[in-house]
C-alpha positions as CSV (number, residue, x, y, z in Angstrom):
1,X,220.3,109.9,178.7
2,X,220.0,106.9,176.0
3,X,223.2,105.8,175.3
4,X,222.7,102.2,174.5
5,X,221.9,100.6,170.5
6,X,218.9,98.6,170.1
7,X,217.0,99.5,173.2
8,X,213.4,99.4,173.3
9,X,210.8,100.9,175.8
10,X,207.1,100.2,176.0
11,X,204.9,102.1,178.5
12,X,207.7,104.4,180.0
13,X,206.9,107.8,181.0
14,X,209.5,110.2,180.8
15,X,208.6,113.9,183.2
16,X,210.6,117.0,182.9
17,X,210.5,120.8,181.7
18,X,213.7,121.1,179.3
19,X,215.7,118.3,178.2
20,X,213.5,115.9,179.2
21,X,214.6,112.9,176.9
22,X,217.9,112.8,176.1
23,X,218.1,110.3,172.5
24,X,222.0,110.9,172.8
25,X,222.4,108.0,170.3
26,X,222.0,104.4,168.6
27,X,218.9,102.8,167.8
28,X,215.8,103.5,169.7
29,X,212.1,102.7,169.8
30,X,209.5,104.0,172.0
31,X,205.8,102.2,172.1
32,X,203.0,104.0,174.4
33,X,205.2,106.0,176.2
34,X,204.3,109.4,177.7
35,X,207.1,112.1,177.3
36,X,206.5,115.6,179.0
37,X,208.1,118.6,178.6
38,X,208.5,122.3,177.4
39,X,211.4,123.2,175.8
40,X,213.4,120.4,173.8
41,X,212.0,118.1,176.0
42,X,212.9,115.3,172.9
43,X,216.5,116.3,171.7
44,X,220.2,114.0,170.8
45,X,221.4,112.5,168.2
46,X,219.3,109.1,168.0
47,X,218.4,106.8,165.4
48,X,214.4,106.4,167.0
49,X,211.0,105.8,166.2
50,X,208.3,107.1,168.6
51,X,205.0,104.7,168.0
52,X,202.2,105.6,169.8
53,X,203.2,107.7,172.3
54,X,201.5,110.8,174.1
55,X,203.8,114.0,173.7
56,X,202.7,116.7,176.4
57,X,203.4,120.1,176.5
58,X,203.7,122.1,179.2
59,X,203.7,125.2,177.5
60,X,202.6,126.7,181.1
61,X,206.0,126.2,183.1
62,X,207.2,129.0,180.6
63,X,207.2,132.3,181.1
64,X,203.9,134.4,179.2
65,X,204.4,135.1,175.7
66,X,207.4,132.2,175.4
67,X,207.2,129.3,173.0
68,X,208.6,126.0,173.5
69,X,210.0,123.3,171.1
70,X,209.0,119.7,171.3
71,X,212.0,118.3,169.7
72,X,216.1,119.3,169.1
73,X,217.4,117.0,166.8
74,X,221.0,116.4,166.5
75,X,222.4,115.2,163.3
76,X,225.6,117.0,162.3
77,X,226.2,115.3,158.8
78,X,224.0,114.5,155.3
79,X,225.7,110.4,156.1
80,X,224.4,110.5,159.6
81,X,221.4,108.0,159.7
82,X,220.1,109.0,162.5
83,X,216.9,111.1,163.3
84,X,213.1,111.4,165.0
85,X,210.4,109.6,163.8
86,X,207.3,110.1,165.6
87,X,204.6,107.6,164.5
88,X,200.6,107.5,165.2
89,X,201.6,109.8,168.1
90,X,199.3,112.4,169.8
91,X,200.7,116.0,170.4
92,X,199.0,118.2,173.4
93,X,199.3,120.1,176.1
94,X,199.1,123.8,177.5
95,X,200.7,127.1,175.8
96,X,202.4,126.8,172.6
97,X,205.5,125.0,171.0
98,X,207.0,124.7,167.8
99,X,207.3,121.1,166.4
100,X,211.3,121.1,166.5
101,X,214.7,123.1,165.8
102,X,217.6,121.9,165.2
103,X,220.6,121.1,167.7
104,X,223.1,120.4,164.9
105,X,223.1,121.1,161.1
106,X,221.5,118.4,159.3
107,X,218.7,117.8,161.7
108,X,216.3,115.4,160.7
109,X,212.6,114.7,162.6
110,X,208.9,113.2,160.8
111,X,205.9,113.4,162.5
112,X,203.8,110.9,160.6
113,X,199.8,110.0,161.0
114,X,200.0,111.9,164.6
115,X,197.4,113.7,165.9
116,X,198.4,117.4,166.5
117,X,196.4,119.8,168.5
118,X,196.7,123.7,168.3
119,X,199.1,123.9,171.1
120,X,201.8,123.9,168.1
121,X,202.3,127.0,166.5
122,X,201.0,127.3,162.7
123,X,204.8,127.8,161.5
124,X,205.4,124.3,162.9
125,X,209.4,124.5,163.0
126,X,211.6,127.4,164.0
127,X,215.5,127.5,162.3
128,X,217.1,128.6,165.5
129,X,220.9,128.8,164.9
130,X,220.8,127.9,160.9
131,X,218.5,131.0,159.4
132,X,219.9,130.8,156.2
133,X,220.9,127.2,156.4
134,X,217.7,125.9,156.0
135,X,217.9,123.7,153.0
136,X,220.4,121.5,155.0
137,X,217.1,120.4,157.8
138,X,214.5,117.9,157.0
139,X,212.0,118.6,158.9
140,X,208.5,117.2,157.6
141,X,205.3,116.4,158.4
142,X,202.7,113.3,156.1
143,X,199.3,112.1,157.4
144,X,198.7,114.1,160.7
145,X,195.4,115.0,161.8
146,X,193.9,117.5,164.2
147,X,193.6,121.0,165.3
148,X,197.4,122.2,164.8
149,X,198.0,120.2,162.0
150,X,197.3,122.0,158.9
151,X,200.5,122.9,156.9
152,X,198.7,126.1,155.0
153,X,201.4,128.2,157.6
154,X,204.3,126.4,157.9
155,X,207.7,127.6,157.5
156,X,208.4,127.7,153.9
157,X,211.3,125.6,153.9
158,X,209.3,122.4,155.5
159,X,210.2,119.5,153.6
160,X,207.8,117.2,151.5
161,X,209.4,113.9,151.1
162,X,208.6,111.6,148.9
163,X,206.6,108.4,149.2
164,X,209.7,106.1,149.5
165,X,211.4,108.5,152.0
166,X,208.4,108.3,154.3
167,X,207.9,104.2,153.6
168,X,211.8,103.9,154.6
169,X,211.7,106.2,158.0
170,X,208.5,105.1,159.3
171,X,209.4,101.3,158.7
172,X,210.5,99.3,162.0
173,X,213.6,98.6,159.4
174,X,214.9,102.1,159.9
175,X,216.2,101.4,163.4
176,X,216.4,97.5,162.6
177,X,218.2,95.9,160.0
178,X,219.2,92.8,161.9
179,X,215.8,92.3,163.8
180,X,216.8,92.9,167.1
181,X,212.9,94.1,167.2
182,X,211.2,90.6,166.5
183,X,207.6,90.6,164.4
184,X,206.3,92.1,167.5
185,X,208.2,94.8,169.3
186,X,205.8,94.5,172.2
């Protein structure tokens, strides 16, 4: 569990089948870190960006025919600021997963220029416990490349942000106004 604000890691690994990384909440950022899992093996309420980092699912430790769900995002209000930004990432593994449901109301979680292979299933993002609430998520996907990455199936309710919204999560200054980071994080 990830309590702590302002807390970086670089090159950490992080094993597990469900509930593998637990972003409870404040400011995070990951750099070339491997996080393995099957069913919301990324999930909390943080405020993080995931740069470069391998996501691996182990869509095998589940039972035939199941699905599992990379991330579980947590935000419970329109104010929170917090949510999962996953940056220049690479998303494999074995059996099959949906991108992310939400754990609260309002979840919010980008997967930006990442590589996505066709272990994610083509509607991308499942509503779990808000079918009908839909409109309320931001779940959305710019830039990403690879076998499971085409949008043409999605869920119709994906969101499409706009050019500034993308520029403002996927900027270092969304977990760091006060520079905590440094020019280099790493």
């Amino acid at each position: 569990m990830i309590i702590s604000d302002q807390a970086k890691f670089c090159r950490c690994g992080f094993y597990g089948v469900q509930d593998t990384l637990w972003d409870f909440q404040g400011r995070h950022y990951y750099n070339l870190c491997t996080i393995q899992g099957a069913v919301d093996f990324i999930f909390g309420a943080g405020q993080s960006i995931f740069e470069r980092c391998s996501i691996s699912v182990l869509g095998g430790a589940l039972e035939p025919g199941f699905q599992g769900f990379v991330t579980a995002q947590g935000r419970a209000s329109p104010n929170d600021a917090n949510g999962f930004v996953f940056k220049d990432c690479h998303v494999f593994g074995s059996g099959s997963a949906f991108l992310g449901r939400p754990w609260r109301g309002y979840a919010r979680v980008l997967f930006y220029n990442t590589n996505i292979s066709d272990v994610i299933v083509p509607q991308g993002w499942d509503a779990w416990n808000f079918v009908g609430q839909e409109y309320q998520l931001t779940f959305a996907e710019e830039g990403c490349f690879g076998s499971g990455s085409s949008t043409s199936r999605r869920v119709s309710w994906e969101k499409k942000l706009s050019k500034e919204s993308v520029k403002q999560l996927t900027s270092l200054s969304f977990i760091d106004n006060e520079g905590w980071l440094g020019n280099q994080p790493f």
